[in-house]
PyMOL Python script that loads the backbone (N, CA, C, O; Angstrom):
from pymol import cmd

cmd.read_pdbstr("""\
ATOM      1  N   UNK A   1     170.246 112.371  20.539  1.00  0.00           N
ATOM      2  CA  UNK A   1     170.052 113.562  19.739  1.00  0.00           C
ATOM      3  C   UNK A   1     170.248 113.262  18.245  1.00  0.00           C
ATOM      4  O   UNK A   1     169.382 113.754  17.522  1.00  0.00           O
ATOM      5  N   UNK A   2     171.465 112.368  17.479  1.00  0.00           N
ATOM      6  CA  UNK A   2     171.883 112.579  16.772  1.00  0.00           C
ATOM      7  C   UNK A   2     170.203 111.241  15.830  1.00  0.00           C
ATOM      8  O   UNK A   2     169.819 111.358  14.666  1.00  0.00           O
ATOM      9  N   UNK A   3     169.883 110.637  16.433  1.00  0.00           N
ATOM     10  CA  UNK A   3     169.052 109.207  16.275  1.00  0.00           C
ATOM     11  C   UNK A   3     167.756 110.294  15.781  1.00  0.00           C
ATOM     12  O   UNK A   3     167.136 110.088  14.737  1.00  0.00           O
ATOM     13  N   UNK A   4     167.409 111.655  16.835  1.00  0.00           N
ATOM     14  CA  UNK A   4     166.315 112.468  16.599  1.00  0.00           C
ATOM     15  C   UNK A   4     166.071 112.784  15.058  1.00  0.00           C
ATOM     16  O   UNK A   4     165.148 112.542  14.280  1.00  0.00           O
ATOM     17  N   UNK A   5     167.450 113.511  14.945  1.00  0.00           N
ATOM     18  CA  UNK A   5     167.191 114.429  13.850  1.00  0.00           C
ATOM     19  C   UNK A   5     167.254 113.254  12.332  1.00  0.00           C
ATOM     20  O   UNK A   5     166.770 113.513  11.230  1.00  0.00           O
ATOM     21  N   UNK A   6     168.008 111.942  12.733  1.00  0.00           N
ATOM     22  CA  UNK A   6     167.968 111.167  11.624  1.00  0.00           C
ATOM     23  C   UNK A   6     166.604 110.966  11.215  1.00  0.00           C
ATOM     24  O   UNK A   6     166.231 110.828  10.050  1.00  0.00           O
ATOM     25  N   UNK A   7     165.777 110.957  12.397  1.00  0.00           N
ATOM     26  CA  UNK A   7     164.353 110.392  12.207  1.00  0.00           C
ATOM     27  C   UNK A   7     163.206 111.458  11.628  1.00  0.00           C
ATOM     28  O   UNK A   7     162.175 111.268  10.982  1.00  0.00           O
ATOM     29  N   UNK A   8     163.849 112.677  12.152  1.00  0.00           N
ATOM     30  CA  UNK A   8     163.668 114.415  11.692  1.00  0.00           C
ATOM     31  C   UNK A   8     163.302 113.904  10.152  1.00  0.00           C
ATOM     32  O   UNK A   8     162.238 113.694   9.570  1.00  0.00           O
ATOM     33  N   UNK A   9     165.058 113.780   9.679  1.00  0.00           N
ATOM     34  CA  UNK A   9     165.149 114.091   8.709  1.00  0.00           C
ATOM     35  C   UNK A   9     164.419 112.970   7.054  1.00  0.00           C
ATOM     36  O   UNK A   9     164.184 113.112   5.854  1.00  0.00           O
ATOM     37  N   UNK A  10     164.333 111.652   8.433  1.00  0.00           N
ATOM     38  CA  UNK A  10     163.882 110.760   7.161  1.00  0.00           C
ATOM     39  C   UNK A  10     162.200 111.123   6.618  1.00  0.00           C
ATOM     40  O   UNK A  10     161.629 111.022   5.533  1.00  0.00           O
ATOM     41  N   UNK A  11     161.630 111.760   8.497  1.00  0.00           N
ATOM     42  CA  UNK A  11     160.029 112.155   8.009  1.00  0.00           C
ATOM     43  C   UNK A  11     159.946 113.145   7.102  1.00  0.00           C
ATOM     44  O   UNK A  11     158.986 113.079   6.333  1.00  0.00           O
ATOM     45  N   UNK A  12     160.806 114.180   6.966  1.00  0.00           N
ATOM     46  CA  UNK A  12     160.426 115.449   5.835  1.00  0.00           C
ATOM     47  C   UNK A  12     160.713 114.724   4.568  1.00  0.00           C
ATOM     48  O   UNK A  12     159.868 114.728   3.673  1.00  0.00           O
ATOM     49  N   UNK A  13     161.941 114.050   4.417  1.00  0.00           N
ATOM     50  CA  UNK A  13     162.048 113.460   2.986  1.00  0.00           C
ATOM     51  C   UNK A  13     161.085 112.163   2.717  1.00  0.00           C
ATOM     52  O   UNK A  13     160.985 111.620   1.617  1.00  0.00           O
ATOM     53  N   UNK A  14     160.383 111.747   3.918  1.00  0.00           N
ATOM     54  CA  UNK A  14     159.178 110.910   3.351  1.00  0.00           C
ATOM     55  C   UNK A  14     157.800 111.780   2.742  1.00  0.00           C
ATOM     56  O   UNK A  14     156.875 111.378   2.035  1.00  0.00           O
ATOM     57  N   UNK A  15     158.062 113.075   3.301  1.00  0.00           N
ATOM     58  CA  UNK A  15     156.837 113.494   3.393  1.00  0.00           C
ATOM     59  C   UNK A  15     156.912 114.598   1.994  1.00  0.00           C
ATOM     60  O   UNK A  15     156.000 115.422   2.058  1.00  0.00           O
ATOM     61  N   UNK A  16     157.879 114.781   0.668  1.00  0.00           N
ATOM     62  CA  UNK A  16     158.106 115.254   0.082  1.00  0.00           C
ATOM     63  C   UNK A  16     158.272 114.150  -1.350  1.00  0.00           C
ATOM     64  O   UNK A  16     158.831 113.054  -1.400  1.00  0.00           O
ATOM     65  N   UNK A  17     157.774 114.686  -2.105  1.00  0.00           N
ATOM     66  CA  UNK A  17     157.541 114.261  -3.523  1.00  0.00           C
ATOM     67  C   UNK A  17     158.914 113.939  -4.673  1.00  0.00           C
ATOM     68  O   UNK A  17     159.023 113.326  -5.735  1.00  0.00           O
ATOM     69  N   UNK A  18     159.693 114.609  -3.919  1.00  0.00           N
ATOM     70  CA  UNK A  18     160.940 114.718  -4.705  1.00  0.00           C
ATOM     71  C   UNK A  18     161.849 113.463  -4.877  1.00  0.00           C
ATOM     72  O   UNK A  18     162.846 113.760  -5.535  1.00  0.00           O
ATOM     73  N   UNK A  19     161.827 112.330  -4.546  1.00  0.00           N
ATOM     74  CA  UNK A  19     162.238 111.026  -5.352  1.00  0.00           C
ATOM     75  C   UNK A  19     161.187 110.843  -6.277  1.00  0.00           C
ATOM     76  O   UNK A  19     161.475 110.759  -7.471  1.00  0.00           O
ATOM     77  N   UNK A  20     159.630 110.744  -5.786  1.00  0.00           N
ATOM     78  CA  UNK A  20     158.949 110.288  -7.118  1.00  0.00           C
ATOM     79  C   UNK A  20     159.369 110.848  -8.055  1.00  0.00           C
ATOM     80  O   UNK A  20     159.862 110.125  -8.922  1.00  0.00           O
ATOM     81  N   UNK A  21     159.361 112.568  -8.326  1.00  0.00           N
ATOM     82  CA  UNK A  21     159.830 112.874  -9.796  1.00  0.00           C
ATOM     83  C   UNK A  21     161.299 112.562 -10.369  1.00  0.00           C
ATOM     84  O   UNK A  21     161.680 112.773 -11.520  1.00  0.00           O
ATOM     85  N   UNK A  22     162.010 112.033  -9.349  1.00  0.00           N
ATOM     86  CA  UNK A  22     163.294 111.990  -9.576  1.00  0.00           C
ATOM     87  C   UNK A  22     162.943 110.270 -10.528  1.00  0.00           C
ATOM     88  O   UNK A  22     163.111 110.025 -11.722  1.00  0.00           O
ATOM     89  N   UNK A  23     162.503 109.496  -9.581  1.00  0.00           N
ATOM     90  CA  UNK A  23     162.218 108.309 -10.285  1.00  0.00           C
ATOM     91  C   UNK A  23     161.350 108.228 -11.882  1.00  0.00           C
ATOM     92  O   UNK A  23     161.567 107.522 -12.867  1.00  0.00           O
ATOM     93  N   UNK A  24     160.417 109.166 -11.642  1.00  0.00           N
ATOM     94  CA  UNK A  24     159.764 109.403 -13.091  1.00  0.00           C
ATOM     95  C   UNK A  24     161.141 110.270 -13.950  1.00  0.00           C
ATOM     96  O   UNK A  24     161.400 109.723 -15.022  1.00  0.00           O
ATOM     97  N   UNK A  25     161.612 110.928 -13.782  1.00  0.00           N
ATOM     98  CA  UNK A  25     162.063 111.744 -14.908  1.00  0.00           C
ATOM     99  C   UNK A  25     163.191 110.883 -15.593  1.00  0.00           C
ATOM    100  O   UNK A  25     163.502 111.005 -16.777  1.00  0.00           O
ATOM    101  N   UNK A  26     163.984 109.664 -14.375  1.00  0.00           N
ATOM    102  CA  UNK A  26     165.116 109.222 -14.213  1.00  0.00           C
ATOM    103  C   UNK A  26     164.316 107.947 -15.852  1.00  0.00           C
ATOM    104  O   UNK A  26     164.988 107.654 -16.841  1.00  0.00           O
ATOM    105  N   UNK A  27     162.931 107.503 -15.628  1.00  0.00           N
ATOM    106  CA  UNK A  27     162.374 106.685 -16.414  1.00  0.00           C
ATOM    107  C   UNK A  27     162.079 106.978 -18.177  1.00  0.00           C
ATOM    108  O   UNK A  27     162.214 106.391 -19.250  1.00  0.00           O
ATOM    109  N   UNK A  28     161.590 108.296 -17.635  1.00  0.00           N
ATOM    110  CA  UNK A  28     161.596 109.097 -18.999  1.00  0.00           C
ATOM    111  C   UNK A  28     162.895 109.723 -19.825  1.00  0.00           C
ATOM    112  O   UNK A  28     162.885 110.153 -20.979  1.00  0.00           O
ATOM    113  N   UNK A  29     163.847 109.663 -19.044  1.00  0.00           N
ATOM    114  CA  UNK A  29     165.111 110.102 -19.981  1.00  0.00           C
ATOM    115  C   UNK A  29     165.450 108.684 -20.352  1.00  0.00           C
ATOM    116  O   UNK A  29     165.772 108.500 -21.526  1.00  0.00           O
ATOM    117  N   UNK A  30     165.425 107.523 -19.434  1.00  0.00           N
ATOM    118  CA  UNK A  30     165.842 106.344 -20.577  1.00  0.00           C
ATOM    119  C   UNK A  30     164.880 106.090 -21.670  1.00  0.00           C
ATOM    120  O   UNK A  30     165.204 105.690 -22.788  1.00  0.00           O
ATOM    121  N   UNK A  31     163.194 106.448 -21.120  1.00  0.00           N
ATOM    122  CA  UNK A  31     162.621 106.148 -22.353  1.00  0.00           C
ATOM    123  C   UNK A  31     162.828 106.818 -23.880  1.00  0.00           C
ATOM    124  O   UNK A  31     162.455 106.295 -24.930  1.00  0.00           O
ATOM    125  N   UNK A  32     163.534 108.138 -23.738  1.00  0.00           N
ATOM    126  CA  UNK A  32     163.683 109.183 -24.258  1.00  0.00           C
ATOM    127  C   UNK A  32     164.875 108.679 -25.634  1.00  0.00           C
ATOM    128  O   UNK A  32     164.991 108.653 -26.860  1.00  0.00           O
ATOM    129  N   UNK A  33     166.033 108.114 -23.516  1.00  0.00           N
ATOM    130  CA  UNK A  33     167.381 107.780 -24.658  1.00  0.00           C
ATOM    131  C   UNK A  33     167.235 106.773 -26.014  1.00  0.00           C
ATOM    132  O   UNK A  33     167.762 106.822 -27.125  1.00  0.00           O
ATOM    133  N   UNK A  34     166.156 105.727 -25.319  1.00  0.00           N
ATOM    134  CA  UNK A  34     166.017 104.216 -26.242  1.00  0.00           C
ATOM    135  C   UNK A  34     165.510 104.811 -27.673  1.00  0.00           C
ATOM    136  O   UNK A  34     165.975 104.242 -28.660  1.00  0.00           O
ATOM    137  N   UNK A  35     164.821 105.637 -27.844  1.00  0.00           N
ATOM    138  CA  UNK A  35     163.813 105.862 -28.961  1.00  0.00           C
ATOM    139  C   UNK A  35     165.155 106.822 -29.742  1.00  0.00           C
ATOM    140  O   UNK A  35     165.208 106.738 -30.969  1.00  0.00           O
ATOM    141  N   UNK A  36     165.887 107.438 -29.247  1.00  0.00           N
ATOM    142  CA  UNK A  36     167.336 108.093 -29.817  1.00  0.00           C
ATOM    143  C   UNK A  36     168.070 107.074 -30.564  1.00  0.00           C
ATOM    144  O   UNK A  36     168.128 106.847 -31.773  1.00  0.00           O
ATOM    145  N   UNK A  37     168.598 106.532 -29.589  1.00  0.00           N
ATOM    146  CA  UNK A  37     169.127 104.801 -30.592  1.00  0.00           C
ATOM    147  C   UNK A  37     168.933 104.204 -31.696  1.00  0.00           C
ATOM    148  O   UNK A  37     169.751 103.616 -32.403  1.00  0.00           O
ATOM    149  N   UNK A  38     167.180 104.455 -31.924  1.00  0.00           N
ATOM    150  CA  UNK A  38     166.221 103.613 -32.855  1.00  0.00           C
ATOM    151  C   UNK A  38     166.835 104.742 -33.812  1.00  0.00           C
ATOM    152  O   UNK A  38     167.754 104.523 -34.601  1.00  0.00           O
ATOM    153  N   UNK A  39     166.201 105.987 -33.634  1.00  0.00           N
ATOM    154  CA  UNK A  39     166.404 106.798 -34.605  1.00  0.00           C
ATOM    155  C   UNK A  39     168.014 107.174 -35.148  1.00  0.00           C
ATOM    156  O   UNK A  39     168.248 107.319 -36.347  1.00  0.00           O
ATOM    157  N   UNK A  40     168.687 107.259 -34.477  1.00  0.00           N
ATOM    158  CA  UNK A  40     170.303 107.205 -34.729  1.00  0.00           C
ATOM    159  C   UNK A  40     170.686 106.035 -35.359  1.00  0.00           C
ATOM    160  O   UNK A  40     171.492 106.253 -36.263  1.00  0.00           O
ATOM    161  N   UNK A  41     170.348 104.677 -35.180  1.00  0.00           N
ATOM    162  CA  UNK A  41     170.483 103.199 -36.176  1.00  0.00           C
ATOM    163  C   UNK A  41     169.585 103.707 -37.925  1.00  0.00           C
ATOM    164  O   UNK A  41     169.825 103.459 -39.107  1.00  0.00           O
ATOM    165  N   UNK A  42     168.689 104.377 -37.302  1.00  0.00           N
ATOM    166  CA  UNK A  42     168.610 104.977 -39.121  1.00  0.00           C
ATOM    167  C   UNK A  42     168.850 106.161 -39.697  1.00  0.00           C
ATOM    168  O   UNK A  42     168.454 106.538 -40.800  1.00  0.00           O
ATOM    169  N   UNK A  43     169.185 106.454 -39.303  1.00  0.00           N
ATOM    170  CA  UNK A  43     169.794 108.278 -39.885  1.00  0.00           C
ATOM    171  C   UNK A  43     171.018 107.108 -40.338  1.00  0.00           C
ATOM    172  O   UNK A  43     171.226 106.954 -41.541  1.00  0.00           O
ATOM    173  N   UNK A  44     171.585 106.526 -39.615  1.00  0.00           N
ATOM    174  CA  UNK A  44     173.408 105.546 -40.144  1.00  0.00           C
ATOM    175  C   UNK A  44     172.752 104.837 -40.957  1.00  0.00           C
ATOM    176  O   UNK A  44     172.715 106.001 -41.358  1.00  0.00           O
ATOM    177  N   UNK A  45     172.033 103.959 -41.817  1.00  0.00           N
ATOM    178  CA  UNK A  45     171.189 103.218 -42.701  1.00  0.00           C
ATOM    179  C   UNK A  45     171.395 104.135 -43.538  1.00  0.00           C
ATOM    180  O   UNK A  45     172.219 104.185 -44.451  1.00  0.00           O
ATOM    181  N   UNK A  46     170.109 105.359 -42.992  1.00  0.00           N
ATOM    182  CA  UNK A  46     170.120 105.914 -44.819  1.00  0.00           C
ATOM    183  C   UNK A  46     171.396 106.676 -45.011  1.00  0.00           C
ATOM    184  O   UNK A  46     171.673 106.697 -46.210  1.00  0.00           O
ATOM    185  N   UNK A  47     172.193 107.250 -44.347  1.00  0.00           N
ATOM    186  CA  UNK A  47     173.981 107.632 -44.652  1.00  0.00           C
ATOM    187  C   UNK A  47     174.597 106.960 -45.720  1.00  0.00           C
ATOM    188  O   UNK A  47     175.016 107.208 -46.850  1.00  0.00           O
ATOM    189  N   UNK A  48     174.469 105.783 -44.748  1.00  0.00           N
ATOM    190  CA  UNK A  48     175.083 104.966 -45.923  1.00  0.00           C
ATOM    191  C   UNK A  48     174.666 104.623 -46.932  1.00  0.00           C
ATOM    192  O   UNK A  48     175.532 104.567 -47.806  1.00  0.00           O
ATOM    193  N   UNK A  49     173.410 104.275 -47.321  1.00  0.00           N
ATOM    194  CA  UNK A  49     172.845 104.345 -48.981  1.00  0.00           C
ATOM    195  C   UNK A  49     173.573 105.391 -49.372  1.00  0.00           C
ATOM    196  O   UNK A  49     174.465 105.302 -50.216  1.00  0.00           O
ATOM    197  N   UNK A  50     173.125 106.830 -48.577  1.00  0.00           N
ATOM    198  CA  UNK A  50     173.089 107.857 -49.788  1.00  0.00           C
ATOM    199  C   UNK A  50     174.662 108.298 -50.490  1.00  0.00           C
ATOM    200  O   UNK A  50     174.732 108.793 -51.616  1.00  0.00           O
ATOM    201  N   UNK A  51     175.719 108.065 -49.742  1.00  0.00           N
ATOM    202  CA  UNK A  51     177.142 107.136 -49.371  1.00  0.00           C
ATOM    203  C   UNK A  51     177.154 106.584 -50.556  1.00  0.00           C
ATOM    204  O   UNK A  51     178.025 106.993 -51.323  1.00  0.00           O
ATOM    205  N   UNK A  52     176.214 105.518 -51.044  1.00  0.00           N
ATOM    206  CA  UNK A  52     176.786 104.055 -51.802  1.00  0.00           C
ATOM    207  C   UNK A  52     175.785 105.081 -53.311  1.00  0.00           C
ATOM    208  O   UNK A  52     176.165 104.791 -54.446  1.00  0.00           O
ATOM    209  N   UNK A  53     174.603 106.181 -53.192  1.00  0.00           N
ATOM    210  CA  UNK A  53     174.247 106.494 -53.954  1.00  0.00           C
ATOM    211  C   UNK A  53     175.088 107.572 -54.940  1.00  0.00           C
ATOM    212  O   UNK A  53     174.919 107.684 -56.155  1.00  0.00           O
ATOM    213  N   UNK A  54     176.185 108.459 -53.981  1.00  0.00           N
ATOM    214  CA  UNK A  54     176.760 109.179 -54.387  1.00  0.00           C
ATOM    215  C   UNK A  54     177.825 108.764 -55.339  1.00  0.00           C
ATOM    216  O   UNK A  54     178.155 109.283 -56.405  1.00  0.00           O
ATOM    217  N   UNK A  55     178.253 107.800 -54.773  1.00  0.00           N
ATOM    218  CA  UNK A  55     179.397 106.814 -55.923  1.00  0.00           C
ATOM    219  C   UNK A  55     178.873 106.618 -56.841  1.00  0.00           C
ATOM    220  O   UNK A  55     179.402 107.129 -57.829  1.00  0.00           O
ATOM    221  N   UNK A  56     177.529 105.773 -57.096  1.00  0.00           N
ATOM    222  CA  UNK A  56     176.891 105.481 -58.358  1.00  0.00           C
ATOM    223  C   UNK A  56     177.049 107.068 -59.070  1.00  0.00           C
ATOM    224  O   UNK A  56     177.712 107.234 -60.094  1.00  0.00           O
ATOM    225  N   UNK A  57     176.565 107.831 -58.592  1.00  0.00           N
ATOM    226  CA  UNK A  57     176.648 109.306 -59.075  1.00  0.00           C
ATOM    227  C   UNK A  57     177.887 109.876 -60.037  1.00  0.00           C
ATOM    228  O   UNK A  57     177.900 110.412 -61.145  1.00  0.00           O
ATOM    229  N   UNK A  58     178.904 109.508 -59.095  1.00  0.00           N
ATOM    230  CA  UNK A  58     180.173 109.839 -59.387  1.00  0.00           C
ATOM    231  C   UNK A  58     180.709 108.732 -61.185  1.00  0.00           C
ATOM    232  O   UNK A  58     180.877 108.697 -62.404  1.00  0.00           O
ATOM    233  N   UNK A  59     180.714 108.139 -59.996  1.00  0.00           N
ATOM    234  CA  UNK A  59     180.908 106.253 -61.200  1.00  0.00           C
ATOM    235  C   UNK A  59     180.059 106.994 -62.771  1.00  0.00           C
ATOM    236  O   UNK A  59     180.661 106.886 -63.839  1.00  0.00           O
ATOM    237  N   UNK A  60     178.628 107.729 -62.731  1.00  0.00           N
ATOM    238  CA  UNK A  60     177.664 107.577 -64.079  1.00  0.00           C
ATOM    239  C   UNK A  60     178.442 108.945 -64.650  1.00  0.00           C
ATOM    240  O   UNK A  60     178.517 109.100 -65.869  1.00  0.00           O
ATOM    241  N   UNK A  61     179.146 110.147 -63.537  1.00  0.00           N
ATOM    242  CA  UNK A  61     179.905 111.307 -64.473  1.00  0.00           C
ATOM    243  C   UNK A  61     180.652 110.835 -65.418  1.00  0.00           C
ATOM    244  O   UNK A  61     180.650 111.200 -66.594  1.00  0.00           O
ATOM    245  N   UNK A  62     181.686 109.538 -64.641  1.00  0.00           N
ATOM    246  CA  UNK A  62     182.856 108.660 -65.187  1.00  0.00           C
ATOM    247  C   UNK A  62     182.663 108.546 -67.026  1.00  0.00           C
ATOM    248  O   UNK A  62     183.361 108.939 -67.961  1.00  0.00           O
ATOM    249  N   UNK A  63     181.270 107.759 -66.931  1.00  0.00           N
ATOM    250  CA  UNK A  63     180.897 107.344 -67.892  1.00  0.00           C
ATOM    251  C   UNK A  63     180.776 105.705 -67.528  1.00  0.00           C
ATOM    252  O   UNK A  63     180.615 104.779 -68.323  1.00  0.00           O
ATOM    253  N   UNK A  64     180.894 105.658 -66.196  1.00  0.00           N
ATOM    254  CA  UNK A  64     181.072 103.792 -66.389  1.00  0.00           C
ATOM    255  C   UNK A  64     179.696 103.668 -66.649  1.00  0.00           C
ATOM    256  O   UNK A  64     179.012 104.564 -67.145  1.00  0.00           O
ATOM    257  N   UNK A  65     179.170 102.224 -66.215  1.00  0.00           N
ATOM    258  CA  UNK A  65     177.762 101.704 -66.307  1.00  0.00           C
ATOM    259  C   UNK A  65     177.234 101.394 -65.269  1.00  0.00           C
ATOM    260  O   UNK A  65     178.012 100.900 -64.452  1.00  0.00           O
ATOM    261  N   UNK A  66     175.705 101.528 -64.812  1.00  0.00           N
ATOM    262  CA  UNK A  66     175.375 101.418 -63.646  1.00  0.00           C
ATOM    263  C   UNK A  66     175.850 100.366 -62.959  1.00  0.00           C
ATOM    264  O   UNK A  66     176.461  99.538 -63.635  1.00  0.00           O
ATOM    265  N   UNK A  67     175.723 100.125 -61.596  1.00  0.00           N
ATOM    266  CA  UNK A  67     176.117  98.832 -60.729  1.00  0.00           C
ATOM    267  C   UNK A  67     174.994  98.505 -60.399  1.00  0.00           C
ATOM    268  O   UNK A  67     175.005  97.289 -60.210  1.00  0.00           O
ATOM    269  N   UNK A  68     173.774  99.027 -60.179  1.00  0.00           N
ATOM    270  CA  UNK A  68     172.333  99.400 -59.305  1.00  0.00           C
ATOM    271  C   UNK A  68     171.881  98.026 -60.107  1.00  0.00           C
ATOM    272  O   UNK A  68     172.628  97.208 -60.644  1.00  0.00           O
ATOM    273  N   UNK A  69     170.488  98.018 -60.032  1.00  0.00           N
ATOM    274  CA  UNK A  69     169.827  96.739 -60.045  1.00  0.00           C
ATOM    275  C   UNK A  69     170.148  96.496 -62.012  1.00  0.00           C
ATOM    276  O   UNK A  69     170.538  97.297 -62.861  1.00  0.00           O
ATOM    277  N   UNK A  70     169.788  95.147 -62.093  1.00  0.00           N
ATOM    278  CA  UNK A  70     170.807  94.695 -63.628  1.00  0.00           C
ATOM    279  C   UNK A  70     169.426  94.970 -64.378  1.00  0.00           C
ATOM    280  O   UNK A  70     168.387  95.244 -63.776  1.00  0.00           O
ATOM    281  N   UNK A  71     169.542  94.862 -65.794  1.00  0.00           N
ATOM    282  CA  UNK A  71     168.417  94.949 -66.397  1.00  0.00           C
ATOM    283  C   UNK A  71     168.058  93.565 -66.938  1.00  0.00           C
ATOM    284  O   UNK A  71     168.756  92.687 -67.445  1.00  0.00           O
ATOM    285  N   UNK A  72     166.325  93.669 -66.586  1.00  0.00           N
ATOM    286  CA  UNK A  72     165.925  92.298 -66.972  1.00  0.00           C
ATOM    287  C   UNK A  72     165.655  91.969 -68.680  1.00  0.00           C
ATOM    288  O   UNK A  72     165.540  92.760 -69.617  1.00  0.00           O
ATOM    289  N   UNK A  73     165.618  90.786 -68.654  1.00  0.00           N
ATOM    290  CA  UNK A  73     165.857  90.478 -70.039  1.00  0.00           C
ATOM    291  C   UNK A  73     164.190  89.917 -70.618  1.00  0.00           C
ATOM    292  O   UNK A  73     163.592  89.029 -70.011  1.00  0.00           O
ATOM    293  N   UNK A  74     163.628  90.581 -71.823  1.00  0.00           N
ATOM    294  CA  UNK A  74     162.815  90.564 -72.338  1.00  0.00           C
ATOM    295  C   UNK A  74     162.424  88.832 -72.942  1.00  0.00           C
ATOM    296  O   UNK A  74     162.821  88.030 -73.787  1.00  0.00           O
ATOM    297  N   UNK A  75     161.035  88.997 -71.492  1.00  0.00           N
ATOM    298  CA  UNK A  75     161.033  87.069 -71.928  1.00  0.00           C
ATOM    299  C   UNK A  75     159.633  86.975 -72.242  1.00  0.00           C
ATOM    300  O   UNK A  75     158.873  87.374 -71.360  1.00  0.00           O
ATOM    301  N   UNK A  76     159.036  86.458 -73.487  1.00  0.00           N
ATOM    302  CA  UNK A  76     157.988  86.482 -74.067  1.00  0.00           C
ATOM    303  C   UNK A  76     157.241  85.320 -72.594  1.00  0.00           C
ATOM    304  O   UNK A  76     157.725  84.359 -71.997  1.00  0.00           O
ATOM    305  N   UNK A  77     156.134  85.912 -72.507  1.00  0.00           N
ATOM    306  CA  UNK A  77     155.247  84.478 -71.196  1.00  0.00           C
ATOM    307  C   UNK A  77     154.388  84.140 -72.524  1.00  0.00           C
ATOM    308  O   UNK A  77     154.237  84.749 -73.583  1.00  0.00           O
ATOM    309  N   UNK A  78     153.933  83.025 -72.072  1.00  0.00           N
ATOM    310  CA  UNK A  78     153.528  81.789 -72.723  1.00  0.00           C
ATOM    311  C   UNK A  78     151.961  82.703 -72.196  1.00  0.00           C
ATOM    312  O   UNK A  78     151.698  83.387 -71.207  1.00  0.00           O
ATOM    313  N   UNK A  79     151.262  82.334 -73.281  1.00  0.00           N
ATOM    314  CA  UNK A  79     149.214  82.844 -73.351  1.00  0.00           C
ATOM    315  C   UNK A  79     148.996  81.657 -73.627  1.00  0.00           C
ATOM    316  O   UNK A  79     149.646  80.933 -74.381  1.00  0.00           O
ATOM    317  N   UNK A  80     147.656  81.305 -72.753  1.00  0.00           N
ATOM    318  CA  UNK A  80     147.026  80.592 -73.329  1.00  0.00           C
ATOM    319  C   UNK A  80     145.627  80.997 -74.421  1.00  0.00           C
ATOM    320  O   UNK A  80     144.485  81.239 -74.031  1.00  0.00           O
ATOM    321  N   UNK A  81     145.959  80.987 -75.419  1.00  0.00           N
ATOM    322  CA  UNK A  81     145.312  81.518 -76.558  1.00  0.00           C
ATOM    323  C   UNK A  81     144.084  80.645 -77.030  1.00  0.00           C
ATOM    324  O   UNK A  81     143.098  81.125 -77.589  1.00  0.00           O
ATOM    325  N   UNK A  82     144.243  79.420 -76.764  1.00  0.00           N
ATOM    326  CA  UNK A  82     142.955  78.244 -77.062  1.00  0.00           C
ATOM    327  C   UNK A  82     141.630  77.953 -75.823  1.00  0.00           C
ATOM    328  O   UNK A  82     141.213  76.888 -75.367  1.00  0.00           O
ATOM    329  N   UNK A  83     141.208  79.421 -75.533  1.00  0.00           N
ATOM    330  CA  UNK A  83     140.331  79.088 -74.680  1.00  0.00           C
ATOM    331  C   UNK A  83     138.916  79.009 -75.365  1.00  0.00           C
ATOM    332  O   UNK A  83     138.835  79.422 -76.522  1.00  0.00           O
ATOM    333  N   UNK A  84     138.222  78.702 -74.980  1.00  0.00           N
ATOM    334  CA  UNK A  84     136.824  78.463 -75.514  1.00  0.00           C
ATOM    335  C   UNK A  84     136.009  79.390 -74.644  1.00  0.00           C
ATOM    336  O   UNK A  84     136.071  79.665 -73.446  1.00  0.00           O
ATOM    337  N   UNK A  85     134.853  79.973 -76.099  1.00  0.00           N
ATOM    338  CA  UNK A  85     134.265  81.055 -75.429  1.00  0.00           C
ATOM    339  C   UNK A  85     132.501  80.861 -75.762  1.00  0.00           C
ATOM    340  O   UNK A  85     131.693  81.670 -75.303  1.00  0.00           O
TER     341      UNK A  85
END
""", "prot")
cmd.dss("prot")
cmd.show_as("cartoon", "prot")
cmd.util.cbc("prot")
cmd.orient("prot")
């Protein structure tokens, strides 16, 4: 009896759809989670710039001087001026 209904019970749950979606949905929430990750590793990226931008902010009320990129220094380039025309 008890062998029947095991066999009962494995044909209705063969004969029902409900692992496939379990297996698809189970696929799509990790695909879901991974692409979260990606996006959560940059939302923390730009944090922190805007973090390191706010200091500069603070630092330029101060009166200090920028830290940000240095200023380049005015370098005459060489022309070649003796071309023939």
């Amino acid at each position: 009896m008890k062998s029947y209904f095991k066999r009962l019970w494995n044909a209705i749950w063969d004969s029902t759809d409900i692992d496939e979606k379990a297996e698809a949905a189970l696929k799509e929430a990790k695909s879901r989670i991974k692409e979260m990750k990606k996006e959560l590793a940059d939302v923390k990226k730009a944090a922190k710039n805007t973090v390191a931008q706010a200091k500069d902010v603070i630092d330029a009320a101060k009166g200090n001087k920028r830290r940000g990129k240095k200023p380049t220094k005015n370098k005459k380039t060489k022309t070649n001026n003796k071309t023939k025309k």
